[in-house]
N, C-alpha and C positions, 0 to 999 in steps of 0.2 A: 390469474394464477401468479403466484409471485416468485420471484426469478431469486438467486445466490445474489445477484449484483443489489437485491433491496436491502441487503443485509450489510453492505460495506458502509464502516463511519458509524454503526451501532456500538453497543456497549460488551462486544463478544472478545472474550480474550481468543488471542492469534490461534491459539491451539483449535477452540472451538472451530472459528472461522475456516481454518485449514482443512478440518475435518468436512463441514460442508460441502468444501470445496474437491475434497477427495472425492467426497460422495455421489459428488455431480459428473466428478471425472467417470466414476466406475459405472453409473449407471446408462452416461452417455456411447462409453467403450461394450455395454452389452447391448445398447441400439437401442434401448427406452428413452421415452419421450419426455421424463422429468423423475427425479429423486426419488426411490423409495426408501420404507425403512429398512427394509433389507440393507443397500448400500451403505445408509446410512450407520449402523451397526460396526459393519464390516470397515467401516471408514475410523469409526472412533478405535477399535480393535488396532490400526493397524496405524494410526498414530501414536499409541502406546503413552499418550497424556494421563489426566486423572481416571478418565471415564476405564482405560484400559487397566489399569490395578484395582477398580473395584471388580470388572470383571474374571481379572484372574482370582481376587477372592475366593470366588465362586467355582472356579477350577475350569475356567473358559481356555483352550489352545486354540490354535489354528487349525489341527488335524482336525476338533471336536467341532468348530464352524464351519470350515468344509464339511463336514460329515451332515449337520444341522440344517445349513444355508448355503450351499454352494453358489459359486457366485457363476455364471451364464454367461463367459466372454469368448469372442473369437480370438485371442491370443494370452498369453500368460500371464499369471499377476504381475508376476518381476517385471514387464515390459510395461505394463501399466502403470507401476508406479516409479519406474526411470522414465515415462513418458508425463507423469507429476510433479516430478523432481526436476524435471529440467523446465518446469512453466507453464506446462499445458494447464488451462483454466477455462472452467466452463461457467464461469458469472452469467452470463443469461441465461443458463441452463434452468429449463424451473422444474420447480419442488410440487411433489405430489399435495393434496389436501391433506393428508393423512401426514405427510413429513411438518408441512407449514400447521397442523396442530399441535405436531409435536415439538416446536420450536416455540409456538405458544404455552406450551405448558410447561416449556424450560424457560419462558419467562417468567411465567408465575409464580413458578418452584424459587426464581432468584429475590423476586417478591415480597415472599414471603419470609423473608429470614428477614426482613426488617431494616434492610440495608439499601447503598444504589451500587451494590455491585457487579461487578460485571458475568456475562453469561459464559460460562466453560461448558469445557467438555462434558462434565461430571452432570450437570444440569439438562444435556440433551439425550443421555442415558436416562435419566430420569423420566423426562418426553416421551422416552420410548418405551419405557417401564408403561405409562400410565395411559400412550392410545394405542387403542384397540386395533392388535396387526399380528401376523405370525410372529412378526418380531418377542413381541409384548409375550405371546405366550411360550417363546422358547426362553425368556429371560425367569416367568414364572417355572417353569419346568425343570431349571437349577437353582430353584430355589429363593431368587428375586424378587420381593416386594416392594413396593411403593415408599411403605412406611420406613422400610431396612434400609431402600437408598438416600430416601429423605434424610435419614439420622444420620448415614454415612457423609453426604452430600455437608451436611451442618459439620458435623465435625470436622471434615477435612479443611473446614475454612478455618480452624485454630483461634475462633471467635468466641465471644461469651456472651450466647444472647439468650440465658434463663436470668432473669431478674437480681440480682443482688442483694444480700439480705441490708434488710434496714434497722436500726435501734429504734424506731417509732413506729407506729403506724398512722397513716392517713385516711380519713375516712370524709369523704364528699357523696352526700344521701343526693344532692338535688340531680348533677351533672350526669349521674349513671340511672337514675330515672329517666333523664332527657335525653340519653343515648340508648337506653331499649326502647324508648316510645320510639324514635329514627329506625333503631332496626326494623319493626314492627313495622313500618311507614316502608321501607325498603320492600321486606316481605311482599305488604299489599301489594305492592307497584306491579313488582315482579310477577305476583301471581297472577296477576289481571292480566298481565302483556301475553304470560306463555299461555293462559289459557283461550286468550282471545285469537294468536297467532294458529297455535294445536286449531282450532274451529277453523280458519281461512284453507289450512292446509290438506284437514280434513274431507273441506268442500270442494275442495279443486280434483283432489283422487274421484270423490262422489260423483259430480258434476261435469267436471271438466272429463274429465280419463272414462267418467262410466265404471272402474278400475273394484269389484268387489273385494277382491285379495287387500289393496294398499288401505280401500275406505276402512274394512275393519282392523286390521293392526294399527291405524294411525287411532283409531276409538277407542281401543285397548290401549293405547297410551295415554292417552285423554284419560281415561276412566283410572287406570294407577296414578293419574300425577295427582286427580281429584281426589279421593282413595289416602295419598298423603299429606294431602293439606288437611284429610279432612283431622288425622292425629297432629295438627298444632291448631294451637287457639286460636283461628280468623278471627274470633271474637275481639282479640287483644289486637287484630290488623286492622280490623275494621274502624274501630275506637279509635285508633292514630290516625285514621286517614284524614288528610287535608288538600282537598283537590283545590280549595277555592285559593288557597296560597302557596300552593304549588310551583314555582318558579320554574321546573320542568315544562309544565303546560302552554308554557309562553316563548319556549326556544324549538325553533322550527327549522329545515334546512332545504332547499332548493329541491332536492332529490327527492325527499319523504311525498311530495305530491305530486310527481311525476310516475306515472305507471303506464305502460305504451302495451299492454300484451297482459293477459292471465296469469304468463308465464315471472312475468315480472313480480306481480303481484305473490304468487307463492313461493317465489325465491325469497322476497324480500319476509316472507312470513316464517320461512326456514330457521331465517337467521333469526328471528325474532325469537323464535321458543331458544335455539340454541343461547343464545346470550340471556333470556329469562331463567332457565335452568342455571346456568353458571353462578349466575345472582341468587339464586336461591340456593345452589349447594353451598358456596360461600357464608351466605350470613344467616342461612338456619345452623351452622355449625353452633352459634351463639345459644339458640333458645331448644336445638333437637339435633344432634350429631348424629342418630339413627335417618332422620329424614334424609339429612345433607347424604348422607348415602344412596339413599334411595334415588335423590334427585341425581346425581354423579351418574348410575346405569340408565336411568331415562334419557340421560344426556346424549350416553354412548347410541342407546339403542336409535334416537332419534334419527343421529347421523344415517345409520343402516335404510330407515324409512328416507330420507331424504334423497340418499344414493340412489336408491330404486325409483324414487317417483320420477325426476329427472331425467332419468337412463331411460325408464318408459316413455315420459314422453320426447325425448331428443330421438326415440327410434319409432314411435311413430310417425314422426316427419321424414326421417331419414328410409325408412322403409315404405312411404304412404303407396310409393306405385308397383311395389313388389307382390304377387301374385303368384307365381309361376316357378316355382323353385327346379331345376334339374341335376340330379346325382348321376354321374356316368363313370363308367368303367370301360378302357379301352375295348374289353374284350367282351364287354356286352353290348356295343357297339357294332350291330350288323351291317351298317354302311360305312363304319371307320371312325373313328372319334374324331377327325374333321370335319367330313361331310354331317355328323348330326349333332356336332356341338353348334356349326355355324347352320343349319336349317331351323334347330329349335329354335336357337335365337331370332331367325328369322322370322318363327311362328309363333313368338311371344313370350318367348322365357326369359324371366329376368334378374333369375342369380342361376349361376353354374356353379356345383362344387363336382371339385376331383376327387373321386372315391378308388383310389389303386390300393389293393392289398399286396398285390404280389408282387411289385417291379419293385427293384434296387432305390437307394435314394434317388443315385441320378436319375434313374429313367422318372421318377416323379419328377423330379426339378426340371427335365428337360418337357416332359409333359404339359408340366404345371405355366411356364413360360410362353407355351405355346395358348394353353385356354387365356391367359393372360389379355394377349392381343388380341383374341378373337371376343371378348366380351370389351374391351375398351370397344373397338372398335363399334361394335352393338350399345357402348354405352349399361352393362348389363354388370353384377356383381359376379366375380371370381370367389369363390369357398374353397379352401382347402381343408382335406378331410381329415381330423386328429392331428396331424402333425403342423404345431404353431412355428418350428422352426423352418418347416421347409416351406411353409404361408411365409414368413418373411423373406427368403429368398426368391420367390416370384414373385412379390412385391404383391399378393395375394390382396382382397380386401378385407378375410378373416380369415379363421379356423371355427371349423365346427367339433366340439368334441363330445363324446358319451358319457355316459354315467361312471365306465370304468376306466375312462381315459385322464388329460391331466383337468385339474379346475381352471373355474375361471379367472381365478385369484394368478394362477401360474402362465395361463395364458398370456394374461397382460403384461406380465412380467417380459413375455419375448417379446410380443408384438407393442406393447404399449396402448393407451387410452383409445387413441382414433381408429384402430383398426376393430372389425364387428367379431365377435363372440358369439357365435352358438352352442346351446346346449339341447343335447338329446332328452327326452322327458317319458317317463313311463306312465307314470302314478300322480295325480293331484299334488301332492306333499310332494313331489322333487319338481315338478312345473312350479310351485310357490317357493320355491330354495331357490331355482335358477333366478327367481326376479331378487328375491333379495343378493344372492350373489353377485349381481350387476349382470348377468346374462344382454346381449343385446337382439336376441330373440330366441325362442325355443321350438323346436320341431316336436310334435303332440303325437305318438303315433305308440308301436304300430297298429293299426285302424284293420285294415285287413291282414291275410296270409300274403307275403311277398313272394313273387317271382325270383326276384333276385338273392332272397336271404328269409329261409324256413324258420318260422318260429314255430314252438310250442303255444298249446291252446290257449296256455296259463298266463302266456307272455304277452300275448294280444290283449293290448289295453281297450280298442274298441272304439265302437261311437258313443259308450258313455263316459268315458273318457274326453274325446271332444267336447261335447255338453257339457262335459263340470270346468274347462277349462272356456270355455265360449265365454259361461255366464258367470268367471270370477276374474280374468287376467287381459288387461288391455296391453300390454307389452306386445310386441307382434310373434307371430306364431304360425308355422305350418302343421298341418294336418298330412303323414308321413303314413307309407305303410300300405302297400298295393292298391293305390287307388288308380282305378282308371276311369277310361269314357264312359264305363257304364254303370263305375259306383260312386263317381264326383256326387250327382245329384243326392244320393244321401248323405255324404259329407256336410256338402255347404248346406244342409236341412237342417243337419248338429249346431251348425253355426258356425264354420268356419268359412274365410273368407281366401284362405291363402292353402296351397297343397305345396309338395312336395313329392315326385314322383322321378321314377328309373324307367322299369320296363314300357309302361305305357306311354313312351316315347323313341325311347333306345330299339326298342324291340319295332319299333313301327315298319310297315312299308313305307310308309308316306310321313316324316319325320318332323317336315314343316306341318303339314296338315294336322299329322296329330297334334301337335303344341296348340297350333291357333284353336284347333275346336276346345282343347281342355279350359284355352283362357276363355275364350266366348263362354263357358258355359260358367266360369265362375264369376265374370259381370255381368 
């Protein structure tokens, strides 16, 4: 991940630079674990450089980004930025994937004007104009376009780089033959790598993960990127191809044959379609500006697939020995929320989440502190329930949140990357949202009528529910939703391998006992 200090001795004017470094200060003081565009934003805003007069353009204040992007700190702006002002610097601090894109495409944008000049403010607005983030879409929502800031972006350099008129004309038939056969020769290259890479990555969701959900949207990208090459002439790529004199073919690097893991293997195939695309939205502008478009959202959407395969399988490693999930509530706790947090544990449960509706913040927080120590000490996951802020004050291992609670998107906003995410799931279609959302697991339920919390007939998703999620989603998953010792065995029949349960523990006489029998029954 690359840190603000990679950036020091590049070619960013100060202002830029500064802003970075704001960015890193402000998302550091909200207790995240590296840059987002949020920050980021709010950082060029409050520098008031170029980036900041084109926004006012647009009719951007402070009250209207407060209102838009509120920024999530435990103390005041003013304090944060006399805490800037006087030095504080977060150079190791690192930058989200999504920020470090958007820094690359404020390189590209600088690029592109034909010059080696240096990267401002104006240029990282731009970054953020063009990756896909809340940011991106609140900038479109007043009216901000790519194209608009591009022009502004050109203009504001007071440069003249549209062609100059000439008294003759020049005309060379042979060299601009020999330069679209190259592009064409480009083209192939590219298409072979992303389409070759799309197949590695494809087989790894299929094979590797088992994963029905990621194998067909990664198909369906496959199949549109196919789909657009098939509107440009392969004919004319094919006809230019020159493998045997190739000079590519013969430059090799230590790395490229090193692959130690599967995992490596589809990272490195990641990147491969993502830099084939770029190469392709680049130099079909030449021969198809409609493609080059197309290839541009393949590129976005890519990313999204990528995010998700990873996150699945980094959480089924990270999840492999969880089984046993337990929801408690003090007061459904018939032997005390000590005595049956520490016997479950003892009988095999191996995440706890605190479900309190009713108690004050503190009594959760002072609650929450206590489940804390008692699953360290088990060695066992701590959850806390909907609220990500008061997970990070018990130094929680996630938040779990529901359909109507905050996203995952906002979650990580408080808690940052390492901490777990769950999402509640009703319906197929929101268990396939939560994976693409970056979810790091989903509870599947509810399965039966709960003890604890009446649903309607309508709202019970059921054991076909389970089933459709068994046989499309390798991401990990509980199976939620009044299940006990004597309706497990139909669960894990549906296919599940993991529950999550209240009363059929809480509610027990024998608290350890019932844990160990539910785990015995579902190994």
């Amino acid at each position: 991940m690359a840190n603000l200090s990679d950036f020091r001795g590049q070619s960013f004017t100060s202002g830029a630079f500064r802003a970075l470094a704001l960015s890193a200060h402000l998302s550091e003081t909200a207790g995240l674990h590296a840059v987002n565009p949020a920050h980021l934003l709010w950082a060029l805003w409050l520098d008031e450089a170029q980036a900041a007069e084109f926004l006012a353009e647009i009719g951007f204040s402070t009250d209207q980004l407060t209102s838009d992007l509120p920024l999530e700190m435990a103390v005041d702006l003013r304090t944060v930025l006399d805490q800037f002002a006087q030095g504080s610097r977060s150079e190791e601090y690192p930058l989200s994937d999504a920020v470090a894109q958007i820094v690359t495409e404020a390189k590209h944008q600088v690029r592109q004007q034909g010059r080696h000049a240096e990267l401002g403010s104006e240029h990282l607005l731009y970054g953020l104009m063009v990756v896909e983030s809340e940011v991106a879409s609140l900038l479109s929502k007043h009216g901000l376009s790519a194209e608009s800031l591009a022009t502004q972006v050109e203009e504001s350099t007071g440069l003249i780089t549209e062609p100059l008129p000439a008294d003759f004309d020049l005309t060379v038939d042979e060299p601009i033959a020999v330069d679209q056969n190259n592009v064409w020769r480009i083209l192939d290259a590219a298409a072979n790598r992303c389409r070759e890479g799309l197949r590695v990555v494809e087989d790894f969701a299929r094979f590797s993960l088992d994963d029905a959900h990621l194998t067909r949207l990664f198909k369906e990208v496959r199949h549109a990127f196919t789909d657009e090459l098939g509107r440009i002439n392969l004919a004319d790529a094919i006809s230019a191809r020159e493998t045997e004199t190739d000079v590519g073919t013969q430059i090799t690097t230590p790395q490229e044959s090193v692959r130690t893991s599967a995992l490596d293997v589809v990272s490195a195939g990641c990147k491969r379609v993502e830099e084939s695309l770029r190469t392709l939205e680049e130099y079909s502008k030449i021969v198809s500006p409609e493609s080059a478009a197309v290839f541009e959202q393949l590129r976005y959407r890519f990313y999204t697939l990528e995010k998700a395969l990873l996150i699945t399988q980094q959480n089924i490693g990270r999840l492999a020995q969880t089984q046993l999930y337990l929801l408690v509530t003090s007061e459904n706790c018939q032997h005390g929320l000590e005595t049956t947090v520490r016997d479950a544990l003892a009988g095999g449960v191996d995440v706890v989440q605190l479900r309190e509706k009713s108690l004050s913040d503190s009594e959760i927080v002072a609650q929450g502190l206590k489940v804390r120590a008692w699953t360290r000490e088990a060695g066992a996951l701590f959850i806390m329930n909907d609220r990500a802020d008061l997970a990070l004050l018990t130094n929680a291992d996630g938040v779990h949140v529901g359909q109507d609670e905050i996203s995952v998107k906002q979650a990580r906003r408080i808690l940052g990357p390492q901490k777990l995410v769950g999402v509640s799931t009703h319906t197929i279609e929101q268990a396939r949202q939560a994976v693409l959302d970056g979810a790091d697991y989903i509870g599947v339920g509810p399965v039966f009528q709960s003890g604890t919390k009446h649903f309607e007939k309508s709202e019970l998703a059921g054991l076909k529910f389970v089933e459709q999620v068994a046989a499309e989603i390798s991401l990990p998953w509980f199976a939620i939703g009044g299940i006990s010792d004597s309706s497990i065995d139909q669960v894990t029949s549906a296919g599940a391998s993991r529950v999550a349960v209240s009363g059929a523990i809480c509610a027990a006489d024998d608290v350890q006992n019932a844990a160990r029998k539910l785990r015995n029954r579902l190994q």
